[in-house]
N, CA and C atoms as an extended XYZ file, in Angstrom:
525
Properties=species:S:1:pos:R:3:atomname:S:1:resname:S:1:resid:I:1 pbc="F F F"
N        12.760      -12.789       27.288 N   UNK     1
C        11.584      -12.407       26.532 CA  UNK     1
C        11.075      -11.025       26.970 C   UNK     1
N        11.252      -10.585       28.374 N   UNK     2
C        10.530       -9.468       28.780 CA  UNK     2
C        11.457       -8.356       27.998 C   UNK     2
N        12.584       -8.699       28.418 N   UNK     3
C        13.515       -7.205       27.672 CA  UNK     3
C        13.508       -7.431       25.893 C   UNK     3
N        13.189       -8.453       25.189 N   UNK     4
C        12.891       -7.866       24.020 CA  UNK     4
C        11.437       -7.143       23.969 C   UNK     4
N        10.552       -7.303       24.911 N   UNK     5
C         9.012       -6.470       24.715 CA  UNK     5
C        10.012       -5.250       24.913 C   UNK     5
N        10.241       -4.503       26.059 N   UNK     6
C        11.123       -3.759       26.051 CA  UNK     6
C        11.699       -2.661       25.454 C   UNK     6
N        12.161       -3.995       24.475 N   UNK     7
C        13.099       -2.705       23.161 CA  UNK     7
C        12.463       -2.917       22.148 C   UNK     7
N        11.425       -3.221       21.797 N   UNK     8
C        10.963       -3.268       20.591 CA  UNK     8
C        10.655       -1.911       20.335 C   UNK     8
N        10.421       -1.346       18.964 N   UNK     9
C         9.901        0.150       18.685 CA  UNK     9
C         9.573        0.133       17.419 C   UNK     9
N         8.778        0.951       17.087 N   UNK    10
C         7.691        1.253       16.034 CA  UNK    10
C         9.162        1.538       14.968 C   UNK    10
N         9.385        0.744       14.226 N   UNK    11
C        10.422        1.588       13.113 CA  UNK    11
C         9.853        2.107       11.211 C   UNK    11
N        10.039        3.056       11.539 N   UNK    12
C         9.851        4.116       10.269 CA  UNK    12
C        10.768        3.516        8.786 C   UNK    12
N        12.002        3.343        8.908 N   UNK    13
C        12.536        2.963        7.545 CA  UNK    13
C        13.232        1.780        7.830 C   UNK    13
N        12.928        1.148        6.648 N   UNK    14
C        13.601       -0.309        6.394 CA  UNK    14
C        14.580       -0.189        4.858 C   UNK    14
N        15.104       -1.468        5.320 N   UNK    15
C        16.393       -2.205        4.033 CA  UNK    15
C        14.903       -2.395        3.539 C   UNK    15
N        15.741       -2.573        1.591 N   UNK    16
C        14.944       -3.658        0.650 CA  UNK    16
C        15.173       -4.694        0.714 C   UNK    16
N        15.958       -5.646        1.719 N   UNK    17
C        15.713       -7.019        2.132 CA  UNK    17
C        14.610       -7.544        2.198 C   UNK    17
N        13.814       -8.679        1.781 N   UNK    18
C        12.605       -9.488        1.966 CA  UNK    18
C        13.466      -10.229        2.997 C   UNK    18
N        12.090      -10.044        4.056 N   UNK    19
C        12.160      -11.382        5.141 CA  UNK    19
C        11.794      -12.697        4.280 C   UNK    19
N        12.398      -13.313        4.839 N   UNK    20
C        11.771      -14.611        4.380 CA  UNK    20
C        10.416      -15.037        4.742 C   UNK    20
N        10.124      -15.799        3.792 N   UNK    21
C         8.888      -16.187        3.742 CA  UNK    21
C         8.782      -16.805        4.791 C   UNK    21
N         8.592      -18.311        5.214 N   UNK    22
C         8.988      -18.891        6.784 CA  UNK    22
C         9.155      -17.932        7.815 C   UNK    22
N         9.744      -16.909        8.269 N   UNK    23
C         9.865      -16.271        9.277 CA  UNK    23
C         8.589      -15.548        9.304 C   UNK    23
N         7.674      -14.904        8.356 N   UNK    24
C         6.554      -13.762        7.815 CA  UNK    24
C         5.600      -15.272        8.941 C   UNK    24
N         5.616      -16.470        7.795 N   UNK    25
C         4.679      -17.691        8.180 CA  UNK    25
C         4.607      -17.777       10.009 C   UNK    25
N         5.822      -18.268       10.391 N   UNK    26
C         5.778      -18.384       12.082 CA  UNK    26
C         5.394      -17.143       12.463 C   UNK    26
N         5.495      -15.663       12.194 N   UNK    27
C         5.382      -14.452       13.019 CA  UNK    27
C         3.455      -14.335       12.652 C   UNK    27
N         3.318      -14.660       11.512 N   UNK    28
C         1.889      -14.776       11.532 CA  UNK    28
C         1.138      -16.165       12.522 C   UNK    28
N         1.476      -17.054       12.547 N   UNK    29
C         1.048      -17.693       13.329 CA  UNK    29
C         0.990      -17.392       14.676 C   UNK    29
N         2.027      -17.050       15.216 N   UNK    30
C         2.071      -15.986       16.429 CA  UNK    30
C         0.887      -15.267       16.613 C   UNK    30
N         0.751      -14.350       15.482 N   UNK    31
C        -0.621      -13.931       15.635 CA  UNK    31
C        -1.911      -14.543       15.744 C   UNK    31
N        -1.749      -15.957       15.229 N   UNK    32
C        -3.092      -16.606       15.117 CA  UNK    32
C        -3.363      -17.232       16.324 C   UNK    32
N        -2.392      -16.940       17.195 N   UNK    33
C        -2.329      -17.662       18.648 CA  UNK    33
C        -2.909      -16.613       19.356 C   UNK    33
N        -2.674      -15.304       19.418 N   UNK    34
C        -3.229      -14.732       19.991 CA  UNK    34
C        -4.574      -15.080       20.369 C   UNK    34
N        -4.425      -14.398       22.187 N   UNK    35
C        -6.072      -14.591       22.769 CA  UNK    35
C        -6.825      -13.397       21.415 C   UNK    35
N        -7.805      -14.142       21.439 N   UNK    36
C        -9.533      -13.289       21.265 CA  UNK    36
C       -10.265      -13.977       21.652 C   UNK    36
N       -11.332      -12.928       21.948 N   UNK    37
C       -12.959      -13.109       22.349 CA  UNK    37
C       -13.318      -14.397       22.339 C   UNK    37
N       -13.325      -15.606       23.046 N   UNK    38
C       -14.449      -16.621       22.460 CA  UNK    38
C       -13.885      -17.395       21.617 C   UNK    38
N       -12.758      -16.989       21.370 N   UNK    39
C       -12.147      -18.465       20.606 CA  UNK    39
C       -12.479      -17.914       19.172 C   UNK    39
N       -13.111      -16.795       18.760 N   UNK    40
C       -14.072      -16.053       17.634 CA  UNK    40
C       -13.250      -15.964       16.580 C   UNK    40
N       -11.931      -15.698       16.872 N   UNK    41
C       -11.236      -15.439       15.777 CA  UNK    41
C       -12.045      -14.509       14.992 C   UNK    41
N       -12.333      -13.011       14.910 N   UNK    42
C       -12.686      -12.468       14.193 CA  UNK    42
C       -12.081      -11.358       13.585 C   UNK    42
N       -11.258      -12.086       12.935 N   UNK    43
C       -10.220      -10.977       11.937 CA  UNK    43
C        -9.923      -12.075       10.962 C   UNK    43
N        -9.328      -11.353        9.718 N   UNK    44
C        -8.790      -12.052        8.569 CA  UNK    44
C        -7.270      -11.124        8.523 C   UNK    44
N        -6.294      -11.871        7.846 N   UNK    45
C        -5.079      -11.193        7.606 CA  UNK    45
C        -4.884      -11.053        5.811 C   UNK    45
N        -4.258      -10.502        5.359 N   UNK    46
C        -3.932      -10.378        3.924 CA  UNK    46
C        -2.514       -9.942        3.887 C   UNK    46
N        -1.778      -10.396        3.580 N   UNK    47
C         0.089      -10.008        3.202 CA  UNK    47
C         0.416       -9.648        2.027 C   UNK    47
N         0.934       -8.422        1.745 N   UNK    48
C         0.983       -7.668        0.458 CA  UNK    48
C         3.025       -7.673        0.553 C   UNK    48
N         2.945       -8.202       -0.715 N   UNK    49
C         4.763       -8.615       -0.531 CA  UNK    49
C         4.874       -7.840       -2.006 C   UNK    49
N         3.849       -7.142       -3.108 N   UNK    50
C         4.222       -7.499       -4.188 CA  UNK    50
C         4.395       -5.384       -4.252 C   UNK    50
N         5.710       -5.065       -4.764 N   UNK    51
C         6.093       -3.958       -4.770 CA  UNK    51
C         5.540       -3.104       -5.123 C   UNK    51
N         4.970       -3.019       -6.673 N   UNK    52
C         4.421       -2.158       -7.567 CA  UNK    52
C         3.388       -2.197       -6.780 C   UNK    52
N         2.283       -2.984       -6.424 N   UNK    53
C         0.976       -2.876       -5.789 CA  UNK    53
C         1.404       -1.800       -4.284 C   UNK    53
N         2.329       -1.661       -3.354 N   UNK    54
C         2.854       -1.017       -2.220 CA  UNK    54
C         3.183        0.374       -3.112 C   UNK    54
N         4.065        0.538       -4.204 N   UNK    55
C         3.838        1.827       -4.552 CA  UNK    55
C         3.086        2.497       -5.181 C   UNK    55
N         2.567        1.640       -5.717 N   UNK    56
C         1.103        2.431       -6.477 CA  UNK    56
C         0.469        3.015       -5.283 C   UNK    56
N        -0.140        2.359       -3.721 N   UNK    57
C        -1.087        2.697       -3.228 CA  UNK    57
C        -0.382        4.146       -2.004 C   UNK    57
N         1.570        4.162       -2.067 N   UNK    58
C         1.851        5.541       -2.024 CA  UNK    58
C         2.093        6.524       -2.696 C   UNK    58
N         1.574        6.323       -4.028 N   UNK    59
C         1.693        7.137       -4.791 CA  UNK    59
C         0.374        8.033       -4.809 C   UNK    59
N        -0.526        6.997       -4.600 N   UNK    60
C        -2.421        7.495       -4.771 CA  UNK    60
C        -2.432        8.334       -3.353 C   UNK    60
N        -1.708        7.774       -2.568 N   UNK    61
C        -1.645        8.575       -1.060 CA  UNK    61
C        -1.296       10.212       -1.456 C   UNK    61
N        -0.003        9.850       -1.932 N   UNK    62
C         1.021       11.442       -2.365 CA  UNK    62
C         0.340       12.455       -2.884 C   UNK    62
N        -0.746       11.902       -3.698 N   UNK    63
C        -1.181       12.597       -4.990 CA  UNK    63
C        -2.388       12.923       -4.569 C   UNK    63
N        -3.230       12.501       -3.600 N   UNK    64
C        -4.515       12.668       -3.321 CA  UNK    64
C        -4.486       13.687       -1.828 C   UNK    64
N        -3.545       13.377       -0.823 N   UNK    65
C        -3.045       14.013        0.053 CA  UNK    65
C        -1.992       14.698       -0.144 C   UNK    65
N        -1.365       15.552       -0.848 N   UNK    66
C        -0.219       16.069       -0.863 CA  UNK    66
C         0.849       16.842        0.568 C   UNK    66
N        -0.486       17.736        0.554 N   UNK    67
C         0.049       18.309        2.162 CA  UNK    67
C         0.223       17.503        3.450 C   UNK    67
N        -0.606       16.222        3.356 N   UNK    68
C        -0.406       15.545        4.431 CA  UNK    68
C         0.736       14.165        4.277 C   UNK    68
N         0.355       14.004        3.291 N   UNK    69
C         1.986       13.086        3.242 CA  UNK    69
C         3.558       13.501        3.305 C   UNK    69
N         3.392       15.449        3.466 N   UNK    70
C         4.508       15.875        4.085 CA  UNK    70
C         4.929       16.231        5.476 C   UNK    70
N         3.390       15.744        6.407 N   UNK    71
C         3.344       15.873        7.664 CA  UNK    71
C         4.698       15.045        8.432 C   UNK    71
N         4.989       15.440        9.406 N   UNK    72
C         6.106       14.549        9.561 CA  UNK    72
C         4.876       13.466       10.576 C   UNK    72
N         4.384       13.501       11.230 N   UNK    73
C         3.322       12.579       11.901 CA  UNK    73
C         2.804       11.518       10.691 C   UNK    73
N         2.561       12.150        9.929 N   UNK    74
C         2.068       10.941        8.344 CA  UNK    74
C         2.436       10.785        7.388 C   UNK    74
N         3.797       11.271        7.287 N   UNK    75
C         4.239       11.100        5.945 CA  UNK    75
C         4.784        9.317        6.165 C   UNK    75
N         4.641        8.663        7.448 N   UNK    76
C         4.671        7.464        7.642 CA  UNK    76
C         3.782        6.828        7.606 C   UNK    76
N         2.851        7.096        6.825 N   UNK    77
C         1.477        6.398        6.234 CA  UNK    77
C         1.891        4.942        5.156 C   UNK    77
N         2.814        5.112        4.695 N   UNK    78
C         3.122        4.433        3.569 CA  UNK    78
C         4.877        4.100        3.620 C   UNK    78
N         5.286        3.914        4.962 N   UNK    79
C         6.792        3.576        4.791 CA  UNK    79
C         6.760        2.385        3.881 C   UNK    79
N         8.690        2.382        3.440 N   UNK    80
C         9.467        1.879        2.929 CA  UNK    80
C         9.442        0.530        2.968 C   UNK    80
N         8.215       -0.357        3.910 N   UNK    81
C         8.654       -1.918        4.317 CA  UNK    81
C         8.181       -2.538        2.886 C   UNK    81
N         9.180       -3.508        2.794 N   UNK    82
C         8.743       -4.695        2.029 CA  UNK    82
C         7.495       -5.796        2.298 C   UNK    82
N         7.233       -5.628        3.038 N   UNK    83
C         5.931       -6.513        3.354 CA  UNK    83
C         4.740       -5.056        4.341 C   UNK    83
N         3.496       -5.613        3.840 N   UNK    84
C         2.516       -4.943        4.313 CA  UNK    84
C         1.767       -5.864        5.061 C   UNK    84
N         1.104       -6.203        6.166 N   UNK    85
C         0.252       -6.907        6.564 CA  UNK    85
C        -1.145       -5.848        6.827 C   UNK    85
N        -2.826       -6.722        6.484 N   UNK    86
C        -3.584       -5.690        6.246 CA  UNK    86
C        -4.496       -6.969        7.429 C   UNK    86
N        -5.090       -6.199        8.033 N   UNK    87
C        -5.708       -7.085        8.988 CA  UNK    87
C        -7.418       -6.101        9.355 C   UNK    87
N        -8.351       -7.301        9.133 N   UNK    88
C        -9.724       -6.516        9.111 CA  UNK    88
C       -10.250       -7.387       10.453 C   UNK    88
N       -11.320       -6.676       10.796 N   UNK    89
C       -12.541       -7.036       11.617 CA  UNK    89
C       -13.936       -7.629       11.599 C   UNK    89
N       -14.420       -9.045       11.627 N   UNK    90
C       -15.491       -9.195       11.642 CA  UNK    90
C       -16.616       -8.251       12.206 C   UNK    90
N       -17.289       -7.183       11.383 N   UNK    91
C       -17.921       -6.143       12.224 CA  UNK    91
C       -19.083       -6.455       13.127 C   UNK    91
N       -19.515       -7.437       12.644 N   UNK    92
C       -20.955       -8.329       13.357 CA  UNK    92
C       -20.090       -8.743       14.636 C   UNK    92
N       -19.053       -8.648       15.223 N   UNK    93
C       -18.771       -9.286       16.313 CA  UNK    93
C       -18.059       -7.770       16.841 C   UNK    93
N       -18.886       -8.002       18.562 N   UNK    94
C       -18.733       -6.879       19.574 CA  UNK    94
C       -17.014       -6.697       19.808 C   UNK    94
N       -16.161       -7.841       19.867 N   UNK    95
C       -15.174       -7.915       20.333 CA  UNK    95
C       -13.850       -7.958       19.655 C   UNK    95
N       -14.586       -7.460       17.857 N   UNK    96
C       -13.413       -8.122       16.974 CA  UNK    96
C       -12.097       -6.848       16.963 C   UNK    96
N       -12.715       -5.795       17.118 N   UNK    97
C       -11.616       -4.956       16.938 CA  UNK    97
C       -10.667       -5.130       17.701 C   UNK    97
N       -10.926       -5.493       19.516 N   UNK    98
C        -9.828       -5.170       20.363 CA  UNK    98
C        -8.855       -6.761       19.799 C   UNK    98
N        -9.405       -7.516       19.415 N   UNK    99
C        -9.408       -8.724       19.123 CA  UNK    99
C        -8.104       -8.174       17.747 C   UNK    99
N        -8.413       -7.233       17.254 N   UNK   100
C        -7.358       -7.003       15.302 CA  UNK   100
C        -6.245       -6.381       16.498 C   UNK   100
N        -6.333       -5.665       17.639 N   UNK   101
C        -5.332       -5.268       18.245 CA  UNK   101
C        -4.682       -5.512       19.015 C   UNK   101
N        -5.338       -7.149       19.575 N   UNK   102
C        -4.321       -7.891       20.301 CA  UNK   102
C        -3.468       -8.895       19.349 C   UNK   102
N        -3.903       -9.051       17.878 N   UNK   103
C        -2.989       -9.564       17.148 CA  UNK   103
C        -2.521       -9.012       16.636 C   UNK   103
N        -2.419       -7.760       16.381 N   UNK   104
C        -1.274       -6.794       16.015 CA  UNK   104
C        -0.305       -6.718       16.520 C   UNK   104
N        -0.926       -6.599       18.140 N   UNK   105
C         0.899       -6.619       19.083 CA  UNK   105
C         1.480       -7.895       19.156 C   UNK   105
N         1.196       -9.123       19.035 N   UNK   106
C         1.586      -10.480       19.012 CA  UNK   106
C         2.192      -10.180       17.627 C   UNK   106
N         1.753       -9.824       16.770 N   UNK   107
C         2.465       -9.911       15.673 CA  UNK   107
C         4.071       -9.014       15.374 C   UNK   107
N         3.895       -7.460       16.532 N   UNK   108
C         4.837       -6.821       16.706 CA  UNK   108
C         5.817       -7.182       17.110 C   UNK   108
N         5.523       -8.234       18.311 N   UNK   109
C         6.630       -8.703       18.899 CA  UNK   109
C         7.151       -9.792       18.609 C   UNK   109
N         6.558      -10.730       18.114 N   UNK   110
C         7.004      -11.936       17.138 CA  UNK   110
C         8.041      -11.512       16.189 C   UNK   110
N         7.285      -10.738       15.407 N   UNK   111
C         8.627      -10.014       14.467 CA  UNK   111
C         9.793       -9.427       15.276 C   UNK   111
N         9.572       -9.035       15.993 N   UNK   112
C        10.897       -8.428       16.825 CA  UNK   112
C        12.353       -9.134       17.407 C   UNK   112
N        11.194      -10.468       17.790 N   UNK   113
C        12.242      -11.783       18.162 CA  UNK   113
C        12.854      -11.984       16.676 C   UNK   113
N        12.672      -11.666       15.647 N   UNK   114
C        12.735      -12.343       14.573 CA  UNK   114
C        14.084      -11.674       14.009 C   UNK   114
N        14.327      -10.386       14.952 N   UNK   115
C        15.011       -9.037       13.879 CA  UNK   115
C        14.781       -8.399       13.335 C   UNK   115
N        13.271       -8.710       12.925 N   UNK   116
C        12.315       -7.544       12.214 CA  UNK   116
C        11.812       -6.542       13.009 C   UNK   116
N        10.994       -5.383       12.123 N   UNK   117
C        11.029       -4.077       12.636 CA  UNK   117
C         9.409       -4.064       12.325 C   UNK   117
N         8.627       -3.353       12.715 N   UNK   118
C         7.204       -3.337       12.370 CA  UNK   118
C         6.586       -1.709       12.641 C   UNK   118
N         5.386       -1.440       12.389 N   UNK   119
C         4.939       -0.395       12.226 CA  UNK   119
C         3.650       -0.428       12.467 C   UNK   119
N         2.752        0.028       13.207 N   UNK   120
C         1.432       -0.338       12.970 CA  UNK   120
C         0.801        0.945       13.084 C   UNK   120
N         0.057        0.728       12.027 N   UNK   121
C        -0.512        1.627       11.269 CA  UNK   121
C        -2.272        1.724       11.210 C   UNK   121
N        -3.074        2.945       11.943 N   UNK   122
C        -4.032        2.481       12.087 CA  UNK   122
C        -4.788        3.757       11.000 C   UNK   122
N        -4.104        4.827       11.008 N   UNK   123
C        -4.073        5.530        9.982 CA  UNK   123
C        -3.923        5.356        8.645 C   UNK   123
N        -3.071        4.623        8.268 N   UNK   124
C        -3.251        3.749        6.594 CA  UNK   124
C        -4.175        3.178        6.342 C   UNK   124
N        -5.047        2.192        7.643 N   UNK   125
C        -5.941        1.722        7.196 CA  UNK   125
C        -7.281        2.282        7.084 C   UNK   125
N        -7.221        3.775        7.925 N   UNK   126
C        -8.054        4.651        7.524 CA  UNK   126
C        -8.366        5.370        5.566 C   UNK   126
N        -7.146        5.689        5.745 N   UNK   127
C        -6.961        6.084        4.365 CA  UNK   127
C        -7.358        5.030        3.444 C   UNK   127
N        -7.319        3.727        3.703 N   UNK   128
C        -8.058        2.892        2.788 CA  UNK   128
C        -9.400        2.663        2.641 C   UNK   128
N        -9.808        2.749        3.642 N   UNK   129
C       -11.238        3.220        4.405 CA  UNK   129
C       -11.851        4.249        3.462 C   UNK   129
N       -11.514        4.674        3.596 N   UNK   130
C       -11.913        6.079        2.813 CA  UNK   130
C       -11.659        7.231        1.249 C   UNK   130
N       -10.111        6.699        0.923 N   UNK   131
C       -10.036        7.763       -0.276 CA  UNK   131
C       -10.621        6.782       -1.076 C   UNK   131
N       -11.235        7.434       -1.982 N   UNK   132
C       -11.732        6.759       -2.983 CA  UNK   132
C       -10.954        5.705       -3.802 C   UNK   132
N        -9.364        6.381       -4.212 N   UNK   133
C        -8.939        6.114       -5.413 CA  UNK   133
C        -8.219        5.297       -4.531 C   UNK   133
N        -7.618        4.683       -3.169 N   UNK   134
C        -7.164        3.626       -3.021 CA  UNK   134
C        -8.301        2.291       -2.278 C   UNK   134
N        -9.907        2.423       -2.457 N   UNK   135
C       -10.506        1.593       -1.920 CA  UNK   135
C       -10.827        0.704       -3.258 C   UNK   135
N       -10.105        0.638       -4.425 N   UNK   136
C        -9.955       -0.491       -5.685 CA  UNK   136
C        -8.523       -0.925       -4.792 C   UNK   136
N        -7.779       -0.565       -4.314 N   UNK   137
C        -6.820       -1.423       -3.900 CA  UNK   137
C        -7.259       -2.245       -2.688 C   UNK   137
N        -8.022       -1.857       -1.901 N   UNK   138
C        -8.289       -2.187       -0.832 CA  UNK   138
C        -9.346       -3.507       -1.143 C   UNK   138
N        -9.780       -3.183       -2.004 N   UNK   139
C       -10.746       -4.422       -2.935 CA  UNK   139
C       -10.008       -5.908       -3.159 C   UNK   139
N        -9.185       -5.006       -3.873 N   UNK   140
C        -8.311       -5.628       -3.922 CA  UNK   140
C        -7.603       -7.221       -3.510 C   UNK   140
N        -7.687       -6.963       -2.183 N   UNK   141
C        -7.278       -7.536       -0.538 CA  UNK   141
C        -8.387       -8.636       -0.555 C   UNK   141
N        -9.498       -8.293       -1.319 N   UNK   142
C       -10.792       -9.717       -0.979 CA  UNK   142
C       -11.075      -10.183        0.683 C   UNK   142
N       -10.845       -8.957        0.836 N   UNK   143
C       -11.097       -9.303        2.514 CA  UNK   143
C       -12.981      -10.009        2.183 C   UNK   143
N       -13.580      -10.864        3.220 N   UNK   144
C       -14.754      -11.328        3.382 CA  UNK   144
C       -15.705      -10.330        3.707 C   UNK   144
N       -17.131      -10.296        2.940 N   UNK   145
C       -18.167       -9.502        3.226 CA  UNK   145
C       -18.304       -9.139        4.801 C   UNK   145
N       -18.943       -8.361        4.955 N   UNK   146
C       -18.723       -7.889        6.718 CA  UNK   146
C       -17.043       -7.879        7.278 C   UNK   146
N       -16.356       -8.169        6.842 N   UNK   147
C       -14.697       -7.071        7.470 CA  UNK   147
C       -14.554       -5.792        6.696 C   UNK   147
N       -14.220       -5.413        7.789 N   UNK   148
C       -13.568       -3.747        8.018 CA  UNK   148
C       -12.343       -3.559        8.138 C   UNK   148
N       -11.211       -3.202        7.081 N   UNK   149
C        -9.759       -2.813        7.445 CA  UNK   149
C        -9.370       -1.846        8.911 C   UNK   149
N        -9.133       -2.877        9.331 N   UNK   150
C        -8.895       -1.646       10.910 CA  UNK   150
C        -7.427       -1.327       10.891 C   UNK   150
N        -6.319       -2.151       10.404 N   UNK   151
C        -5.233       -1.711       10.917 CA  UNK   151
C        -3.996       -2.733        9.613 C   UNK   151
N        -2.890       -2.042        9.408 N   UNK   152
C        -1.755       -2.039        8.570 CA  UNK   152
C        -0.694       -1.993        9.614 C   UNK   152
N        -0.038       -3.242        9.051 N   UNK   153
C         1.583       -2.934        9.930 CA  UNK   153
C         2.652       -3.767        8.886 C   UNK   153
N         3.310       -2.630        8.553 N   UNK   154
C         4.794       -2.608        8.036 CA  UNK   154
C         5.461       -3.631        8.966 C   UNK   154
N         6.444       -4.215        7.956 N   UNK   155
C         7.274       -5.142        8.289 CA  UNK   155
C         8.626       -4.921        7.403 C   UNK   155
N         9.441       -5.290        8.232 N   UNK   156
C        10.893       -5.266        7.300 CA  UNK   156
C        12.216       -5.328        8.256 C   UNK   156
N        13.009       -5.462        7.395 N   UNK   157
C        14.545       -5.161        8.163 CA  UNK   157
C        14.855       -3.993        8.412 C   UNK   157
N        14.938       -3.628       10.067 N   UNK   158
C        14.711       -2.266       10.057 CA  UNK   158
C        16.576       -1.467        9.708 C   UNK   158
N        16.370       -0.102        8.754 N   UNK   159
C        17.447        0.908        8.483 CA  UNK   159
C        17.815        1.453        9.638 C   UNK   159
N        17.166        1.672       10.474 N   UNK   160
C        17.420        2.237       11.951 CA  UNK   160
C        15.882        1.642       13.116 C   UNK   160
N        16.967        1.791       14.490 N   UNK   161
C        16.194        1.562       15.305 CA  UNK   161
C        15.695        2.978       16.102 C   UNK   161
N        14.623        3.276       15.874 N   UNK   162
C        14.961        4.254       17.112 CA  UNK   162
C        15.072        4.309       18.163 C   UNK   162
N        15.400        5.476       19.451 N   UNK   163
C        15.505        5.699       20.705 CA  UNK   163
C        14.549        5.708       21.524 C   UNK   163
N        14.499        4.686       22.278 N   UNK   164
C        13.092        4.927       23.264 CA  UNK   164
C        12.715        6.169       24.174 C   UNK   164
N        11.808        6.206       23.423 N   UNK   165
C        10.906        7.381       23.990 CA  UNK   165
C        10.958        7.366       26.018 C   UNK   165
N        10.641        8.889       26.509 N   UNK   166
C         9.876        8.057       27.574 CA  UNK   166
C         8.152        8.279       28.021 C   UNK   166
N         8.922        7.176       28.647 N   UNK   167
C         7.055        6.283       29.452 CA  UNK   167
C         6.891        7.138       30.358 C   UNK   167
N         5.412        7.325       30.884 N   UNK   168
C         5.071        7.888       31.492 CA  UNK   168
C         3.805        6.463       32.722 C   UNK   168
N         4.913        6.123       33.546 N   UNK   169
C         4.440        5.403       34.628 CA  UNK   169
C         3.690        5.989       35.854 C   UNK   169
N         3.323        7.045       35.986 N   UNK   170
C         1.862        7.568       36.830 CA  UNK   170
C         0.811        7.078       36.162 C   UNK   170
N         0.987        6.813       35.319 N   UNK   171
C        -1.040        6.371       34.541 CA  UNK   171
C        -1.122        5.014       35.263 C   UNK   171
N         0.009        4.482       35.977 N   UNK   172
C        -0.617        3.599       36.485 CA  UNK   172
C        -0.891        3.545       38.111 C   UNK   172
N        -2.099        2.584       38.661 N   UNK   173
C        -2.315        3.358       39.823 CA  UNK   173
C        -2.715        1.600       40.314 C   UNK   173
N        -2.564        1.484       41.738 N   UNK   174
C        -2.929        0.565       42.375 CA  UNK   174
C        -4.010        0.839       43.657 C   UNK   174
N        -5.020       -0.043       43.085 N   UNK   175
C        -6.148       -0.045       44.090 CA  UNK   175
C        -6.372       -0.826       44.706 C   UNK   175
């Protein structure tokens, strides 16, 4: 288990393979296991599997950002995955965000055991946040009054893996 944390890595392009449904189900549950705050559970999830709705909302990206969807840093705003997972924050609760980001990585690595590839995206969910013309999509989502889209992570069969970066092990220090 430790050496798949390991090798897992943020992957940029995927196959048009759909994961299966069942595998999406257990890797989300994974997430629902995750520790938070108090038992609070304060996040909601939403799974966007349906295509046209994924390119419409990179198209509104393309067209509204032009110059920046050729950034090479963001033109991965809107990868290639077949599944989107959109995950918000109870904002009335102090603890929900770190709470959307400890089930993000449970969810990263779940998928990973799985063969899947993931992406997390905290920048997409900005952009939903904010451009106008994709917060009808974001509506969309029916997330519950008081959540906040904090974070998007791509899912899919990844086209490539990439090369691990390196770590930088001085940030850590023993006292």
């Amino acid at each position: 288990m430790i050496e798949k944390m390991m090798e897992r890595r943020s992957v940029r392009h995927y196959t048009e393979q759909m994961p299966c449904r069942s595998d999406i189900e257990e890797i989300l549950k994974c997430g629902v296991y995750s520790p938070n705050a108090l038992n609070a559970q304060g996040w909601e999830i939403r799974v966007l599997t349906n295509a046209e709705t994924i390119e419409n909302a990179r198209n509104i990206f393309k067209n509204v950002m032009p110059e920046r969807a050729e950034e090479p840093a963001i033109s991965h705003a809107f990868p290639n995955a077949p599944v989107y997972i959109f995950i918000a924050n109870d904002t009335e609760s102090p603890y929900s965000e770190k709470d959307c980001g400890i089930l993000a990585a449970t969810i990263t690595y779940a998928a990973w055991a799985k063969g899947l590839g993931t992406l997390i995206m905290g920048s997409t969910a900005n952009y939903y946040n904010t451009i106008p013309e994709l917060k009808s999509n974001l509506e969309e989502l029916n997330f519950s009054a008081g959540y906040k889209l904090q974070l998007v992570i791509a899912l899919g069969y990844p086209a490539e893996t990439p090369e691990i970066k390196p770590r930088d092990f001085s940030k850590i220090q023993w006292l």
